[in-house]
C-alpha positions in Angstrom: -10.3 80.2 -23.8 -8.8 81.4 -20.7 -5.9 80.4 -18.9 -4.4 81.4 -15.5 -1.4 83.9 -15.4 1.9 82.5 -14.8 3.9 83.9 -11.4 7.3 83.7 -10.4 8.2 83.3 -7.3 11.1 83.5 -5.7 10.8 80.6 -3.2 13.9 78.7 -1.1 11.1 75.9 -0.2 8.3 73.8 -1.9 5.6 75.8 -3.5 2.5 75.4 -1.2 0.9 74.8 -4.3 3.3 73.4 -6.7 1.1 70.5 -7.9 1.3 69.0 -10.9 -1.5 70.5 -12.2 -1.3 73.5 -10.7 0.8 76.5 -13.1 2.3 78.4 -10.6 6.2 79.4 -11.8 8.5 78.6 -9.6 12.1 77.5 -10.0 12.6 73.9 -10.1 14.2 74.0 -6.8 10.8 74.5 -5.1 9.3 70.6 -5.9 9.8 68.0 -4.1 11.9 65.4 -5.4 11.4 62.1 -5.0 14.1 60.1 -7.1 16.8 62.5 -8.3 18.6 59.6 -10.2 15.6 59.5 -12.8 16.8 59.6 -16.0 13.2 61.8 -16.7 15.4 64.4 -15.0 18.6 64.3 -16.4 20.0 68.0 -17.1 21.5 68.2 -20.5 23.0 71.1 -22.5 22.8 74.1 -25.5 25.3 74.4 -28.3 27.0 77.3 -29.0 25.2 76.8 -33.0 24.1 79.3 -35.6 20.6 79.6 -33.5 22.7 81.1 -29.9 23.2 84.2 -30.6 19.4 85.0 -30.6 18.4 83.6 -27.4 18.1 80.5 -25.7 15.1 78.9 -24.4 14.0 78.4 -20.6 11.7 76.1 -18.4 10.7 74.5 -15.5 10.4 70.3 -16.8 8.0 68.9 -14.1 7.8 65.3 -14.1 4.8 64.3 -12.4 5.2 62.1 -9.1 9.6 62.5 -9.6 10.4 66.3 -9.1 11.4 68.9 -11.4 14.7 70.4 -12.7 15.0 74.0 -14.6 15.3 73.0 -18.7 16.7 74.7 -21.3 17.2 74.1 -25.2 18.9 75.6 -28.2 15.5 77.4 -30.1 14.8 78.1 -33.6 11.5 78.8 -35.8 11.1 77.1 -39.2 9.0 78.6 -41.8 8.1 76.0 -44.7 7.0 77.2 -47.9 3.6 76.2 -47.9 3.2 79.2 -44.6 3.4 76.6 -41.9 5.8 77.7 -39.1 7.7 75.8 -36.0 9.5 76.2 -33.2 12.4 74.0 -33.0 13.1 73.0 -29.2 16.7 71.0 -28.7 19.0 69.5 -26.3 22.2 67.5 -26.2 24.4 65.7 -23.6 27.4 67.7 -24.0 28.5 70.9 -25.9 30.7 69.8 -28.7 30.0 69.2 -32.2 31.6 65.9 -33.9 32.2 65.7 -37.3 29.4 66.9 -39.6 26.3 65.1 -37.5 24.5 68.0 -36.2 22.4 65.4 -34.5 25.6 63.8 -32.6 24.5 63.5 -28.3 21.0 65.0 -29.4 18.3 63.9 -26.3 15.7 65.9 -26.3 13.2 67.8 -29.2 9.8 69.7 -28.4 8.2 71.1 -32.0 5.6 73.6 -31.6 3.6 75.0 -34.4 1.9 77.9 -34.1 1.6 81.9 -35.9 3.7 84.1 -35.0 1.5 87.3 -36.2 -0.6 86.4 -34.0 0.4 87.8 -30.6 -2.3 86.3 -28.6 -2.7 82.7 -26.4 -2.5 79.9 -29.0 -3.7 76.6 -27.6 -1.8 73.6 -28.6 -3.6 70.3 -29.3 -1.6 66.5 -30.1 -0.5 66.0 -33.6 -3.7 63.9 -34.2 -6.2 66.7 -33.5 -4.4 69.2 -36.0 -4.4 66.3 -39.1 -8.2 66.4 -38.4 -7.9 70.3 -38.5 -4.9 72.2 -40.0 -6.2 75.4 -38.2 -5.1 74.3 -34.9 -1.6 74.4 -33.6 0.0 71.6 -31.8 2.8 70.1 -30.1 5.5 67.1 -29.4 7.9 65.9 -27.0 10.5 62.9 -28.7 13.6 62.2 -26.8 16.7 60.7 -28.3 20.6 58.9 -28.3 22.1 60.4 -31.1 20.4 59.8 -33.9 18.1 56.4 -32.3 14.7 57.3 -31.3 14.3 56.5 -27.4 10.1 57.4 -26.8 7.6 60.3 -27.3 4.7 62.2 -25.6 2.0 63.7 -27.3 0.1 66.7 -25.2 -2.6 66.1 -22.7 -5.8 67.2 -24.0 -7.1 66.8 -20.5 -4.9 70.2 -19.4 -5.0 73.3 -21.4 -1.3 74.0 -22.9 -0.4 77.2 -24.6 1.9 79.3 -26.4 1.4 83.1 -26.3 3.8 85.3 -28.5 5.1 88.3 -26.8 7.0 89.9 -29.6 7.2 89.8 -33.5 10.5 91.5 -35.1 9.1 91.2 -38.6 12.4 93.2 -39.7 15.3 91.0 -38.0 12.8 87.7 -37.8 12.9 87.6 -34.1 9.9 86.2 -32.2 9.9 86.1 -28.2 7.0 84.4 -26.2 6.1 82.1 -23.2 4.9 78.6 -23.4 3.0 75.9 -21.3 3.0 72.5 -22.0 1.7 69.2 -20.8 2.6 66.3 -22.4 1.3 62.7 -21.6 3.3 59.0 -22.8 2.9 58.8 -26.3 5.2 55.8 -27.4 7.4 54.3 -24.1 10.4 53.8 -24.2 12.0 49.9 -25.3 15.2 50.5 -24.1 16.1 48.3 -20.5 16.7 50.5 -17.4 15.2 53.5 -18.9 12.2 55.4 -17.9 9.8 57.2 -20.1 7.5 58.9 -17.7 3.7 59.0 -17.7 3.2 62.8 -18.0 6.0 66.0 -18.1 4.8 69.6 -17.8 7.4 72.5 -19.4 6.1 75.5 -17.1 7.2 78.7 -16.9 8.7 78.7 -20.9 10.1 81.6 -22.6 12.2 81.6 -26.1 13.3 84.4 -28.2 14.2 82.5 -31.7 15.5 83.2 -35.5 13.2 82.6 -38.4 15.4 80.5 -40.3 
């Protein structure tokens, strides 16, 4: 399966061809914007938690029809017994820790599973595609208050998403790569005077995670 290469540019304006659709990787700053009070575009933060020291993960979060702001997340890879591994994308609203909930101001999680041996593009389906064939890798989008559950996305099997590996440390369990994902509404959210919005692209991803 092929995919187009990923660019950066180093624009001050709107990419000529910074459509939705369309995987060129410019900074946020060169979308349009057309409600910057959306709460699909809220910035929120990293922790300084046992994952930082390894890297923290970057991207471009398009929101299609609203604009775009540059993302980033605390990342880690999870490696289950029965071989399965994940990467563990999250966010909170401020930097602190309380008390012992980990969880405390969480907003935002993407899980990706995929093989990290293989230093290749993996494309990612929706979760429901991978129960039908545990080959496959896939990926989610849930975002949160605290511990409540605020609405999901599932990706967009209608757009080709991706994550390609760029470097396996088998020695210190470091794994580095770039990502692509479009995700469409999966479950809206119920909550009044919030927006869940019809699809969200992460463009332009890179992570350098711990196995954990």
């Amino acid at each position: 399966m092929a995919f187009s290469v990923l660019l950066v540019c180093g624009c001050q304006k709107e990419c000529p061809d910074a459509g939705f659709e369309n995987p060129s990787c410019c900074s946020a700053a060169c979308y349009k914007t057309t409600n910057p009070n959306s709460f699909d575009l809220n910035k929120f933060v990293t922790r300084n938690d046992d994952s930082a020291p390894f890297g923290i993960c970057s991207s471009v979060k398009h929101v299609e029809g609203i604009g775009a702001i540059d993302w980033t997340a605390n990342n880690r890879i999870i490696a289950f017994s029965d071989g399965s591994v994940y990467l563990d994308l999250v966010n909170y609203s401020d930097t602190a820790f309380h008390g012992l909930e980990v969880w405390a101001y969480l907003r935002e999680t993407i899980l990706i599973k995929f093989e990290p041996e293989k230093q290749d593009v993996q494309p990612l389906y929706d979760k429901v595609a991978f129960q039908k064939d545990k080959q496959l890798s896939y990926a989610e989008y849930d975002r949160w208050f605290d511990d409540y559950y605020d609405a999901g996305w599932k990706i967009d099997l209608n757009r080709k998403s991706y994550i390609l590996v760029t470097e396996y440390d088998r020695e210190n369990k470091i794994v580095a790569g770039e990502f692509n994902l479009f995700f469409v509404i999966d479950k809206p959210t119920t909550y009044p005077g919030i927006t869940s919005a019809e699809r969200v692209n992460f463009r332009c991803g890179k992570f350098r995670a711990k196995i954990f």
